[in-house]
Phi, psi and omega in degrees: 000140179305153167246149215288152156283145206262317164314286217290307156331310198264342154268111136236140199275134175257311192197151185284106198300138156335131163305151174313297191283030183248003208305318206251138204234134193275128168274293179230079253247158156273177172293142205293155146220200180218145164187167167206184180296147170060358132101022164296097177280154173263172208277187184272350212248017169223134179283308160316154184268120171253156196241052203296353165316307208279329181295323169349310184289351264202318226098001172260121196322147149322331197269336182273293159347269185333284223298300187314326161341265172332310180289335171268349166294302201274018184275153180269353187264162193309149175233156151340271197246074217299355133349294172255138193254004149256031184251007194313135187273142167108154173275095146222227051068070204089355160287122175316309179291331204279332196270354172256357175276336169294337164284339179276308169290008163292297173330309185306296178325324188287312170328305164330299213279025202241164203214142141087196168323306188304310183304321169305277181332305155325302194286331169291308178296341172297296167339293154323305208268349177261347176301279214300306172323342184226022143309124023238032155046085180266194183254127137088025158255098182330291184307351185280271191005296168283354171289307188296325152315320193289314182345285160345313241228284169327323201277331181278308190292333177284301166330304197284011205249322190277151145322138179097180199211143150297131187219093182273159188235149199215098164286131194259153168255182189296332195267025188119276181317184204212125167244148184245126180242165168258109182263105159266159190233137174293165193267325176267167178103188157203164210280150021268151172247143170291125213260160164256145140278065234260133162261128204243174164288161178308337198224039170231152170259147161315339158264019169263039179224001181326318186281357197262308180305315203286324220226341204207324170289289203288319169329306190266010170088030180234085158343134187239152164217130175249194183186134163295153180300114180334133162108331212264147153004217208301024186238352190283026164257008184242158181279166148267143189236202179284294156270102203288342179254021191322270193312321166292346189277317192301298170307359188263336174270007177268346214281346178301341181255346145287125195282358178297338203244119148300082180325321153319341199208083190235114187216156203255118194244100186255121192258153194030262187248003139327328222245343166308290192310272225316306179296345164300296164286348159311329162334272200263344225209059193258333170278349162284346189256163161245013189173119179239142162250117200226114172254122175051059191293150167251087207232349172216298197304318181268011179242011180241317167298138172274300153356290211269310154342300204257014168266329204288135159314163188294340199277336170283334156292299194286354182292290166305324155319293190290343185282302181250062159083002186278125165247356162271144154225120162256110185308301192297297171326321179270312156335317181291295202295324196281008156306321191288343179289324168317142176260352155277339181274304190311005186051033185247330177274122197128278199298154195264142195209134214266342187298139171285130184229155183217138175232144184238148175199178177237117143003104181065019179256144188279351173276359187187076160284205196288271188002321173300318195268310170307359130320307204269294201272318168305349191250350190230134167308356139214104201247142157257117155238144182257101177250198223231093178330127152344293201210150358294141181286341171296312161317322194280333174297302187308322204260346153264004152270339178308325180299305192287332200278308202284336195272305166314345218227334166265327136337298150284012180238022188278000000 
């Protein structure tokens, strides 16, 4: 009997699925804004925030971006918001999900006829574009939901292919259940390895840090373990609360019983509001650590400013709604609940903490200005700060994860 194509199964159309941006519904709304990473803001004329910088980074071509881009603009069919040009409604033709899983499974094919390191690259690249295809992964969007499966399932078939070695791992938490993480192990050395733990942003899965492992990690003998963010893929059955560090926490104490990780020498690499997690258990965990590292962290201002707030695109927002369990937004009620998400309001940032923390930020970006990261480096008994040129943006990124990889590597082998 044939075996069905697995993409083709899991889109296969039943009914016209809800649109991303209808998922989460406005009560009360803020003023729109725009922003992205590395301060590209995206036009108005998109609901996703886009960030072609980080996928750049990730591996994905400029030229491949623009043309998936390009298809989704110029489609002709009903949207949400004719407005937004990525709201076309239905898996068809110009639907945000539906055109980059179709650019991923072009991949998935090339991957087929390929052998060795090339079917990995292939199968990595797939994985990426099926990521981006369920970005900003919101709560209760089917179609995202199947796209990070496949995303998943590419990432695993790409790890046996790369250099270095995989390990998924299965945590039990307090209340029962098992969160499933990725132990990646460098190709040179032997086990146990001094490990990063990376705490990811709110709107990435745990296989979008492959290259900070790949390129920065495993070079210096250092094991990465990831774990998605609450609310995020495998993590999506627990809310985000207040204590945001919940679920890292439980694993960062389990970690004495995997034997691959030298529990002794454990350090936190926390990105946007991951950096929420990490400086938080600099906290609570501070005798499990030797070092957190935190880029372009979100930890008091934008979840305290009304100003800043009301800069952040809508999506940013619906994200943090969906995250903690909301299918509703009433903006003045979230504003009021995610004050309480500051670790300066929880009374733990200001107090001094033996952990060594190094914080990075950028020039104008309103999702983490300087303030944020002096706080932060100002809190710790050895605090470091990095800062991270405008331009050029690719370079300034790569030389500032090189930095921060490096500040890590001293820390855990010291």
């Amino acid at each position: 009997m044939q075996t069905k194509n697995l993409s083709e199964e899991l889109f296969k159309p039943r009914f016209e699925h809800p649109e991303t941006s209808a998922l989460v519904r406005r009560i009360a709304g803020s003023p729109p804004g725009s922003g992205s990473f590395a301060d590209n803001r995206s036009p108005h004329c998109w609901y996703r925030t886009l960030t072609p910088l980080l996928w750049s980074w990730r591996g994905i071509s400029p030229i491949e971006i623009n043309e998936v881009l390009s298809r989704i603009a110029a489609s002709p069919l009903a949207r949400s918001n004719e407005q937004l040009l990525d709201t076309v409604r239905g898996y068809r033709n110009g639907n945000w999900i539906y055109e980059w899983s179709v650019q991923a499974a072009r991949w998935q094919e090339k991957a087929k006829s390929k052998t060795g390191a090339l079917a990995g690259e292939s199968w990595l690249h797939a994985a990426n574009l099926f990521s981006i295809a369920a970005y900003p992964h919101l709560n209760e969007d089917e179609l995202a939901d199947q796209a990070r499966v496949l995303a998943y399932r590419a990432y695993e078939q790409a790890t046996t292919c790369l250099r270095g070695e995989l390990r998924p791992l299965k945590f039990r938490m307090d209340d029962g259940k098992t969160v499933d993480a990725f132990l990646h192990l460098p190709e040179q050395g032997n086990a146990p390895f001094p490990t990063v733990l990376v705490c990811g942003g709110l709107d990435t899965l745990q296989l979008d840090y492959f290259r900070l492992f790949h390129d920065y990690l495993a070079p210096r003998g250092i094991a990465m373990l990831t774990m998605d963010m609450p609310s995020v893929g495998y993590s999506a059955r627990w809310r985000l609360t207040q204590d945001t560090s919940m679920l890292h926490q439980q694993v960062l104490k389990q970690l004495a019983e995997v034997p691959w990780i030298d529990h002794r020498r454990v350090g936190l690499w926390g990105q946007r509001f991951g950096a929420n997690v990490a400086v938080r258990l600099a906290y609570l965990e501070s005798g499990l650590l030797r070092a957190v590292a935190c880029h372009s962290p979100v930890v008091h201002s934008l979840l305290t400013e009304e100003s800043l707030q009301h800069r952040v695109p809508d999506m940013f927002l619906d994200i943090l709604a969906s995250r903690m369990g909301k299918n509703t937004l009433d903006y003045p009620t979230l504003a009021a609940e995610i004050s309480a998400y500051s670790l300066k309001n929880q009374g733990l940032l200001g107090r001094r903490t033996p952990v060594p923390m190094l914080s990075a930020f950028r020039k104008n970006d309103f999702y983490s200005p300087e303030e944020e990261s002096q706080l932060i480096v100002n809190s710790s008994v050895q605090g470091k700060l990095l800062r991270i040129p405008a331009l050029p943006a690719m370079k300034s990124l790569v030389d500032s994860l090189q930095q921060i990889s490096d500040w890590l590597e001293k820390q855990l082998k010291r």
